[in-house]
Residue frames as qw, qx, qy, qz and C-alpha x, y, z in Angstrom:
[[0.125, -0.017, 0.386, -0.914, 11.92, -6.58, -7.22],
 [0.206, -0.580, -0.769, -0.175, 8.01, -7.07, -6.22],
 [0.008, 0.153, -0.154, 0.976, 5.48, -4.86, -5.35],
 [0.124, -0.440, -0.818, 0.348, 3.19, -5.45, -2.37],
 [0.154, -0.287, -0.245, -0.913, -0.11, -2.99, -3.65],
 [0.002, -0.475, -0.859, 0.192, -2.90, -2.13, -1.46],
 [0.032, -0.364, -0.333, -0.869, -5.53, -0.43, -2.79],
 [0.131, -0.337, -0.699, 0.616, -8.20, 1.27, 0.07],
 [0.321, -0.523, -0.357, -0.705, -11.27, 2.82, -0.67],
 [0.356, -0.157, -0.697, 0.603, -12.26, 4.89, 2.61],
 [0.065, 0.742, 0.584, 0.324, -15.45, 6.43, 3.24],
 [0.049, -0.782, -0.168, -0.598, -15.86, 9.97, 3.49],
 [0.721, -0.654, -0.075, -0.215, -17.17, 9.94, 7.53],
 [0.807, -0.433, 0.223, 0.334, -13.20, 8.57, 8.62],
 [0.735, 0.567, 0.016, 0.372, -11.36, 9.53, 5.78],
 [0.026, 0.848, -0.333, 0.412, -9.29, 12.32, 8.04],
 [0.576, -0.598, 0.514, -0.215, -8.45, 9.89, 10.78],
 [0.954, 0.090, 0.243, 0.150, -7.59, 7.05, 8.43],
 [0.510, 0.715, -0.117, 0.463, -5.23, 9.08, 6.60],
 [0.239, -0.832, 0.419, -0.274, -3.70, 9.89, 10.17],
 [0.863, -0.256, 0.396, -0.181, -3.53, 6.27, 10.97],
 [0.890, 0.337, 0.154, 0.264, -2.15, 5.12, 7.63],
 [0.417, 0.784, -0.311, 0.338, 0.88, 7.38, 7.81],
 [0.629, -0.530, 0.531, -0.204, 1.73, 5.80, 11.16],
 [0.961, 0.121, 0.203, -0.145, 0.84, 2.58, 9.31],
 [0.829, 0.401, -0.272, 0.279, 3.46, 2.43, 6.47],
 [0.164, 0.706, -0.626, 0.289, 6.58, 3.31, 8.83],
 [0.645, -0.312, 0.652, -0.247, 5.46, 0.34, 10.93],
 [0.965, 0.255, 0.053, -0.017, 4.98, -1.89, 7.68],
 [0.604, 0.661, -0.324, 0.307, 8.48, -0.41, 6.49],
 [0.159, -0.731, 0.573, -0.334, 10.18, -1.02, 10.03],
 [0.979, 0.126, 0.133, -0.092, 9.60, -4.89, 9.12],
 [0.464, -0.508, 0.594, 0.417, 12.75, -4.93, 7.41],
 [0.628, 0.301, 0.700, 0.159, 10.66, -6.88, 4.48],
 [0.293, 0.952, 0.073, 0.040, 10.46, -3.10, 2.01],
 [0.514, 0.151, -0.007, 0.844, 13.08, -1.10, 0.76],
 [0.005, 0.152, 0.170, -0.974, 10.57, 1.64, 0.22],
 [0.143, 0.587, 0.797, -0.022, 6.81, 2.20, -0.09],
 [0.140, -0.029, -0.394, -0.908, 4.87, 5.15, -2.07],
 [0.222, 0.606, 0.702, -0.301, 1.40, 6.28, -1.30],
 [0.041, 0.075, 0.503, 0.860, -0.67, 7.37, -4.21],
 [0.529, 0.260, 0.264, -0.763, -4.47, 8.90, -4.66],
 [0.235, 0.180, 0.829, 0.474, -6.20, 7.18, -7.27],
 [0.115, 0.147, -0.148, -0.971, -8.13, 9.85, -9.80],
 [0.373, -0.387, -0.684, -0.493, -11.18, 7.60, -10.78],
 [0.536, -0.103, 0.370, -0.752, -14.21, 8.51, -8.46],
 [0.094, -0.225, -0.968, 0.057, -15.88, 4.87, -7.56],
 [0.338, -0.393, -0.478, -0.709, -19.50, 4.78, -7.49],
 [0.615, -0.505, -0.515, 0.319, -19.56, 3.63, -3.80],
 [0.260, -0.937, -0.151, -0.176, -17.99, 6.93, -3.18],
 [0.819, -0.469, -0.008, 0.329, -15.48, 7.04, -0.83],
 [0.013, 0.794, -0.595, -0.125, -11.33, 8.24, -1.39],
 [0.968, 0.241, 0.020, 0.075, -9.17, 5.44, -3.27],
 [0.106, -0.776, 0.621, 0.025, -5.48, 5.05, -2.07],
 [0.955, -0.036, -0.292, 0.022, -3.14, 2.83, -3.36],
 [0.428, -0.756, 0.493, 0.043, -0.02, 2.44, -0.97],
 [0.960, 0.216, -0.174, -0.023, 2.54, 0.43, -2.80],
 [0.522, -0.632, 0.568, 0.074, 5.80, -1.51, -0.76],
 [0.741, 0.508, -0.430, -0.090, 8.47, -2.41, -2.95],
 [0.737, -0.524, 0.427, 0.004, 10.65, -5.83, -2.01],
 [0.157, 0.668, -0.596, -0.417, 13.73, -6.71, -2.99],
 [0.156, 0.189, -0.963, -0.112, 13.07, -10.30, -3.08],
 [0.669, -0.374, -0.316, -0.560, 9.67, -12.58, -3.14],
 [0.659, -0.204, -0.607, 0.394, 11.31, -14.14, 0.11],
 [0.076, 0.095, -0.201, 0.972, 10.89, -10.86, 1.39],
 [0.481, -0.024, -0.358, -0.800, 7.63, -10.59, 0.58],
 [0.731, -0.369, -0.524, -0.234, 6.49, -14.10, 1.63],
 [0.383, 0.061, -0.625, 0.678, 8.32, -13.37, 5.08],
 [0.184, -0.152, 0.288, -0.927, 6.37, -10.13, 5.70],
 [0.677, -0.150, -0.525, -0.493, 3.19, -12.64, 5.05],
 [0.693, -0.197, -0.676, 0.153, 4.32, -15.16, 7.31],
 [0.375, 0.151, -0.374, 0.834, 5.64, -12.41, 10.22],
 [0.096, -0.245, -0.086, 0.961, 3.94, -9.24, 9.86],
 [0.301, -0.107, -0.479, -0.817, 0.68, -8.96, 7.95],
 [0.235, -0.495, -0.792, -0.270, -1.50, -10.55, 10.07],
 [0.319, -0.584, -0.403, 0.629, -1.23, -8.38, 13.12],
 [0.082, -0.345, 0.013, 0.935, -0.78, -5.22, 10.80],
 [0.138, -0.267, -0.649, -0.699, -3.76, -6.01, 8.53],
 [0.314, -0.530, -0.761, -0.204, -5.85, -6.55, 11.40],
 [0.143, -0.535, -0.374, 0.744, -5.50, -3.23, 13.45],
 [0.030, 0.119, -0.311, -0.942, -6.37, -1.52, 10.50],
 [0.366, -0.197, -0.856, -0.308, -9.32, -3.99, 9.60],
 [0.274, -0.621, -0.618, 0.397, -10.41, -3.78, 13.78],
 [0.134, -0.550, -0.265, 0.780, -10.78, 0.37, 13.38],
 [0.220, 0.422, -0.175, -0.862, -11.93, 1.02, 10.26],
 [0.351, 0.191, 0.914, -0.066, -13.96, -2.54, 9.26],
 [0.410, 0.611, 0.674, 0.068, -17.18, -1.37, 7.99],
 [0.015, 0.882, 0.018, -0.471, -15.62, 2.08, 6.83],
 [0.191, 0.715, -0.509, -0.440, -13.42, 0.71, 4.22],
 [0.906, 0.354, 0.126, -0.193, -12.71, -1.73, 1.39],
 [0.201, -0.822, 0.506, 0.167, -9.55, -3.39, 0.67],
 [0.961, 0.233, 0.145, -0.043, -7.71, -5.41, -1.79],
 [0.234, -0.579, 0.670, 0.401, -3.84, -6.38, -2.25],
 [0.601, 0.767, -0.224, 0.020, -2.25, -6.90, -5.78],
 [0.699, -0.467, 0.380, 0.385, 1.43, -8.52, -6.22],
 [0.692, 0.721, 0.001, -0.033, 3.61, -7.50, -8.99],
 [0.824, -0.222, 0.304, 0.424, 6.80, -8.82, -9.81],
 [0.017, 0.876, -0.223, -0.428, 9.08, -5.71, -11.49],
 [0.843, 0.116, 0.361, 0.383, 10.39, -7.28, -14.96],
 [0.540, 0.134, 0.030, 0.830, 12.26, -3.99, -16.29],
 [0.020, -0.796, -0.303, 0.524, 12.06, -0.21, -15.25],
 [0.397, 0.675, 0.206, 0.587, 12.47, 2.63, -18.87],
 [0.296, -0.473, 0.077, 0.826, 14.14, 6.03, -18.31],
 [0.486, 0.854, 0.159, 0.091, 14.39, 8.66, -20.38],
 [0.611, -0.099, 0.099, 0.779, 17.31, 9.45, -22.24],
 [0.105, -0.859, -0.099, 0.492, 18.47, 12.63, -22.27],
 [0.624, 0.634, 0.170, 0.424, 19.28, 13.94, -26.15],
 [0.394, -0.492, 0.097, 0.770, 22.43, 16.65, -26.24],
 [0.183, 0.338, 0.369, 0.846, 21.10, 18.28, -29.51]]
């Protein structure tokens, strides 16, 4: 499995209409086909620029997945996001490749 991370610092002044936009956003990334499933998350550190920090992370089953949605789908959906909110936010993708997941066990005593 891989995980396609973008992290978004969004300033203040848009932050209510990006956050409408970006919940549109991931059901169009996830109606690629290229995700199983995607998870949006605050992030708790406060940046000195200011702003809100989201990361949004899409998980693929395969890096052929992944380089598909690259080749397909990412330029057209990075760049409505990029044309409406340009000088209003800050963005940076992360790849991570999933090399085991831990549980807890559950103890009967």
């Amino acid at each position: 499995m891989y995980i396609y991370n973008v992290t978004v610092n969004i300033e203040e002044s848009v932050h209510d209409e990006w956050l409408n936009w970006i919940e549109d956003h991931i059901p169009d990334v996830l109606a690629t086909g290229k995700f199983i499933s995607a998870k949006m998350t605050e992030v708790l550190v406060e940046e000195e620029m200011g702003g809100v920090t989201y990361s949004i992370q899409y998980t693929a089953k395969t890096r052929e997945d992944l380089d598909n949605y690259y080749k397909y789908d990412a330029p057209k959906l990075q760049s409505d996001g990029m044309k409406r909110f340009a000088d209003k936010m800050v963005a940076f993708r992360t790849e991570l490749k999933v090399i085991n997941e831990f549980y807890p066990t559950i103890s009967n005593n």
